[in-house]
One Martini backbone bead per residue (centre of mass of N, CA, C, O) as a GRO file, in nm:
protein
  199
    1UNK     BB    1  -1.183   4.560   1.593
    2UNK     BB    2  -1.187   4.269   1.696
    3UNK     BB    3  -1.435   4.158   1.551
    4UNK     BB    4  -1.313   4.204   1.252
    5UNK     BB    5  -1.065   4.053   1.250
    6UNK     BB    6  -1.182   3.807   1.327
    7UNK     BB    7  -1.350   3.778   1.101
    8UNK     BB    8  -1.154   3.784   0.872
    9UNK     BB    9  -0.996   3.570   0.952
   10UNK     BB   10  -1.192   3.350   0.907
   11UNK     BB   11  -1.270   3.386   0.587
   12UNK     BB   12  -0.960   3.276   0.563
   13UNK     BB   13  -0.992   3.025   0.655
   14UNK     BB   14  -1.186   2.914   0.452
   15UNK     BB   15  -1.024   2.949   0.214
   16UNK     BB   16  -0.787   2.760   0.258
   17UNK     BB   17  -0.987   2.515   0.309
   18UNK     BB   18  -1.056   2.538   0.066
   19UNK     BB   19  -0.803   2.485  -0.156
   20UNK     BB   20  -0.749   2.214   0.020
   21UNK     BB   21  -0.962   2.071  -0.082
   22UNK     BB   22  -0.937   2.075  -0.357
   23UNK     BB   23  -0.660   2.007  -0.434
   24UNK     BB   24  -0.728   1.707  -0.314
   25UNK     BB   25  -0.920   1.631  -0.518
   26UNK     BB   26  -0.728   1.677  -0.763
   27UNK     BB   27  -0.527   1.497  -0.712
   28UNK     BB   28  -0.703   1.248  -0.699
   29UNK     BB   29  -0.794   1.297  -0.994
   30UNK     BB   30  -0.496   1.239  -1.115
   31UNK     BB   31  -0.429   0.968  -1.001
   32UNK     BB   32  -0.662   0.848  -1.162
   33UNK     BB   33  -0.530   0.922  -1.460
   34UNK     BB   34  -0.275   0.802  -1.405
   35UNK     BB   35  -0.337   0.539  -1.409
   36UNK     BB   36  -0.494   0.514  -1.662
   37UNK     BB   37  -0.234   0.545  -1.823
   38UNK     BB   38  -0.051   0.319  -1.700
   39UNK     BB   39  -0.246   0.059  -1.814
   40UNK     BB   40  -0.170   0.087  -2.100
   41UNK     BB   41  -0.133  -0.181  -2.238
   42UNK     BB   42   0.075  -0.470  -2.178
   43UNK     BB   43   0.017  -0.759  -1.912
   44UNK     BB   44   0.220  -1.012  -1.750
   45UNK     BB   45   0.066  -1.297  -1.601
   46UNK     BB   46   0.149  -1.526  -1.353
   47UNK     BB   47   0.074  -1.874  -1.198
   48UNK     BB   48   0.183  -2.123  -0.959
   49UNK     BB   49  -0.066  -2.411  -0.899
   50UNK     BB   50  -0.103  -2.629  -0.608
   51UNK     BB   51  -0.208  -2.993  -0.581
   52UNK     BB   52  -0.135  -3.231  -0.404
   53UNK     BB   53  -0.397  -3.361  -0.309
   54UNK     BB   54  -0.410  -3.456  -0.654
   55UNK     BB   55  -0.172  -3.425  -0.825
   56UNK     BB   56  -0.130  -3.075  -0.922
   57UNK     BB   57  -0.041  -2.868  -1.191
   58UNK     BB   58  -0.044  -2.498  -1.247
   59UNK     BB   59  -0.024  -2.260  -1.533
   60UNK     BB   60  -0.095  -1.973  -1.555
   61UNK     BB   61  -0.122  -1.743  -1.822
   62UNK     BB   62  -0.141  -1.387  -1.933
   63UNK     BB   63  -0.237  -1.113  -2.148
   64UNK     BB   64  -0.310  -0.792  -2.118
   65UNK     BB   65  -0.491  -0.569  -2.295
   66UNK     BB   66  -0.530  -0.213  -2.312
   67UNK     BB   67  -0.776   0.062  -2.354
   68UNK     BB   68  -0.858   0.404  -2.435
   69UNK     BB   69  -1.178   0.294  -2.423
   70UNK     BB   70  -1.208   0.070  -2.219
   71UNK     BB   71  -1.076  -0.177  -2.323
   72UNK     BB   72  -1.006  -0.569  -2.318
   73UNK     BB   73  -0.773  -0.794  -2.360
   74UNK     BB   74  -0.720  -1.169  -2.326
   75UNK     BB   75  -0.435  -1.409  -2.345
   76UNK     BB   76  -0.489  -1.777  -2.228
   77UNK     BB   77  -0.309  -2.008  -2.030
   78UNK     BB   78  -0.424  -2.359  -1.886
   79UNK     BB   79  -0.172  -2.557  -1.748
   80UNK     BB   80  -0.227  -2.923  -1.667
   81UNK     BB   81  -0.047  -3.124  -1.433
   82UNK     BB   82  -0.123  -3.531  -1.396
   83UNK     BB   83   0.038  -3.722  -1.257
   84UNK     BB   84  -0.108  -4.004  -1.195
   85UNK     BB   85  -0.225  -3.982  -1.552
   86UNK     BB   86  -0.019  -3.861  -1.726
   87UNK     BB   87  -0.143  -3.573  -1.786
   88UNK     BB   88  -0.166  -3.275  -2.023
   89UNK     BB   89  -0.310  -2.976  -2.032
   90UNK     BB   90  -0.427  -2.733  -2.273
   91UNK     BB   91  -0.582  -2.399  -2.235
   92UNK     BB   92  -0.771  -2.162  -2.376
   93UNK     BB   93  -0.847  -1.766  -2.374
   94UNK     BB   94  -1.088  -1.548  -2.484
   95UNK     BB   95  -1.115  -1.201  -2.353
   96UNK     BB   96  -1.354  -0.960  -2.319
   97UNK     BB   97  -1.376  -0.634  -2.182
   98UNK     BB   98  -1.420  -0.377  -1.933
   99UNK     BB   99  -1.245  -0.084  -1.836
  100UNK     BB  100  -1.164   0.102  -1.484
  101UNK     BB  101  -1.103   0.371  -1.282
  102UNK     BB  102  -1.111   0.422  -0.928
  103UNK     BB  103  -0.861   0.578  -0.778
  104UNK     BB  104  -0.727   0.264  -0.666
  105UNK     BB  105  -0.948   0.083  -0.855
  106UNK     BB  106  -0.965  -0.190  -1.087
  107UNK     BB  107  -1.269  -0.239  -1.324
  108UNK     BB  108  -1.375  -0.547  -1.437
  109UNK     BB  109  -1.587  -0.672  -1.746
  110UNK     BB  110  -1.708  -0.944  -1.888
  111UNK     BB  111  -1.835  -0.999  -2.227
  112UNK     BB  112  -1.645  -1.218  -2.336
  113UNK     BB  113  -1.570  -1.592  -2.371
  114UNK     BB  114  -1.288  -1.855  -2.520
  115UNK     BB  115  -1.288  -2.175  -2.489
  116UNK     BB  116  -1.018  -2.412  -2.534
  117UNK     BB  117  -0.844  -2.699  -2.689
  118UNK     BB  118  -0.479  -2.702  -2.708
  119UNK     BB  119  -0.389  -2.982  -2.560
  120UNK     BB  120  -0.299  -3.332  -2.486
  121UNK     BB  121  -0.126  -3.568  -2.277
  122UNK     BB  122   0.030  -3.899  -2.272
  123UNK     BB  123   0.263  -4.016  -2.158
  124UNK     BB  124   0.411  -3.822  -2.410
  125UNK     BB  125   0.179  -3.841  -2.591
  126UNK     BB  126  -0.031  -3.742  -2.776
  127UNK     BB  127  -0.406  -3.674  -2.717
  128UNK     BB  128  -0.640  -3.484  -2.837
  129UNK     BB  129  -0.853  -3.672  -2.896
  130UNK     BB  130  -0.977  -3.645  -2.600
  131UNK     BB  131  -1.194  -3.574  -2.395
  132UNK     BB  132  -1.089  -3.467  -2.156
  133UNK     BB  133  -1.005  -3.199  -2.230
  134UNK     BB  134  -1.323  -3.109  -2.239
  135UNK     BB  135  -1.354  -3.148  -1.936
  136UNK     BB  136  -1.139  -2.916  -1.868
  137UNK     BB  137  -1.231  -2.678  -2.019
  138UNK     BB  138  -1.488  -2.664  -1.924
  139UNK     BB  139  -1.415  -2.572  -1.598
  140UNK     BB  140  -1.358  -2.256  -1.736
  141UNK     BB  141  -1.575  -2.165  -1.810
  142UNK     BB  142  -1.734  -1.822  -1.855
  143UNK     BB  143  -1.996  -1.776  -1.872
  144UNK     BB  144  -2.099  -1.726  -1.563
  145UNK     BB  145  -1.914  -1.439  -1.578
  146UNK     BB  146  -2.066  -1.273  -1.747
  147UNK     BB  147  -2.077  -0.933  -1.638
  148UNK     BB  148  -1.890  -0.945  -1.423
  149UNK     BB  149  -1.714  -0.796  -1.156
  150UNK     BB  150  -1.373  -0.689  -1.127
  151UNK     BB  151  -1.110  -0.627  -0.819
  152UNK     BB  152  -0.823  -0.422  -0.799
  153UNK     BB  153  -0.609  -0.305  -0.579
  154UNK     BB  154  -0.374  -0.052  -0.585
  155UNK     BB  155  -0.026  -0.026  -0.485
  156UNK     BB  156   0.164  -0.006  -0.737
  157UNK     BB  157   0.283   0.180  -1.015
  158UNK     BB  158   0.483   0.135  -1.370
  159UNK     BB  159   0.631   0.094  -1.628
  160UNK     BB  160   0.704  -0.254  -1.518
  161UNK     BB  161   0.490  -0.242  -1.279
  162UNK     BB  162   0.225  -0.451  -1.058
  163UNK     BB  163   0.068  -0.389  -0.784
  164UNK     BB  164  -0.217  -0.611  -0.633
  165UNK     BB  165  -0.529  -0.638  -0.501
  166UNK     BB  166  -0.742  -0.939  -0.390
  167UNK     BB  167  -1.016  -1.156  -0.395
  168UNK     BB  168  -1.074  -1.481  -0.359
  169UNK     BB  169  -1.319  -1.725  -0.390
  170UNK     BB  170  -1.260  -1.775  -0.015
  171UNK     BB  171  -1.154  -1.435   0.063
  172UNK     BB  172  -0.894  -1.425   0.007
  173UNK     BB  173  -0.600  -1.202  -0.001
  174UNK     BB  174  -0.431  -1.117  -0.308
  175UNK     BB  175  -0.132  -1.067  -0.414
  176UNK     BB  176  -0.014  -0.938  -0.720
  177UNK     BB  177   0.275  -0.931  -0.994
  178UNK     BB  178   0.318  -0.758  -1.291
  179UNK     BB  179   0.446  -0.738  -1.633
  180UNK     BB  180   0.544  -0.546  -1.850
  181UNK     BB  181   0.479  -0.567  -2.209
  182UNK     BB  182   0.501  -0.618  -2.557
  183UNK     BB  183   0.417  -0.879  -2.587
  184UNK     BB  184   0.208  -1.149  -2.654
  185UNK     BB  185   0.149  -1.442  -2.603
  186UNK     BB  186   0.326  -1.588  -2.799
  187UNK     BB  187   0.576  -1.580  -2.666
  188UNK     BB  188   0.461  -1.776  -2.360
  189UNK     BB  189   0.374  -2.020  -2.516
  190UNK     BB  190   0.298  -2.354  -2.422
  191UNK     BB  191   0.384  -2.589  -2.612
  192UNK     BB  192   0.361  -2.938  -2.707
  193UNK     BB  193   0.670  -2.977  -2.759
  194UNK     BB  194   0.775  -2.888  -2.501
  195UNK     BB  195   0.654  -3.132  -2.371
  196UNK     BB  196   0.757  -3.386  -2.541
  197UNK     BB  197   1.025  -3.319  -2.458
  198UNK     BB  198   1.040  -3.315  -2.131
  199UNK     BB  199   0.995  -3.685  -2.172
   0.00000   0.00000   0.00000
């Protein structure tokens, strides 16, 4: 009788723990579906990036937007200010992606993309005819990086915003906070027009 009761206890034992290890496989499998759907739609992210040891000012910033096809969009501005030299570079960039996730890590793989030179000014006058422009946006060109996957730690998501980390590459873990936004980069572009009115 009682080697009987043990029986029965253990393959109780059995199905419980197949039960809690199901329900945890399928949690893990909501969460990374409910990923998918919070990524859907256009995310805007800035870095405002110094180099004083060469006097050196960007800011970076872009509009990424999702589909639920997996693929994704994405519209770059990288405004360089060369203090020294006067100069101030404004290069564009339109890049198309395809996008999964995987648990809580987003990646990204690179399909095509196209820089351009933006505008160019030097001590506040116009100057996009320099070829400075093309060398400066040359250094940004995307070629090397067609079909590389990039990846990104979800740290948490929700309607308005995204915290991620990355590794730059330096090796360094980068954290990094975007925001929803319904707006293309058209809103958030910074024109030729507004730096010329600021010098």
């Amino acid at each position: 009788m009682t080697v009987k009761n043990h029986s029965i206890s253990t393959d109780f034992l059995r199905v419980i723990v197949l039960f809690l290890v199901t329900c945890t496989l399928a949690a893990g499998h909501a969460d990374a579906q409910d990923f998918d759907k919070k990524m859907l739609g256009r995310w805007y992210s800035r870095s405002d990036i110094e180099q004083p040891e060469v006097g050196i000012k960007h800011i970076d910033h872009s509009v990424q937007e999702f589909y639920p096809n997996g693929t994704m969009t994405e519209e770059r501005q990288v405004l360089s200010k060369f203090k020294d030299l006067g100069y101030v570079c404004s290069c564009y960039i339109i890049g198309d992606y395809s996008w999964s996730i995987s648990g809580n890590v987003l990646y990204q793989k690179l399909l095509a993309a196209n820089v351009t030179v933006d505008f160019v000014t030097e001590n506040g006058k116009d100057a996009s005819e320099l070829e400075f422009g093309q060398k400066v946006c040359g250094i940004l060109s995307q070629k090397k990086n067609i079909l590389k996957i990039f990846s990104y730690k979800i740290i948490k998501i929700d309607d308005k915003e995204i915290l991620y980390s990355h590794v730059d590459s330096n090796g360094k873990e980068i954290i990094k906070k975007d925001s929803r936004t319904q707006y293309g980069m058209f809103k958030y572009h910074i024109r030729e027009a507004e730096i010329l009115k600021s010098n």
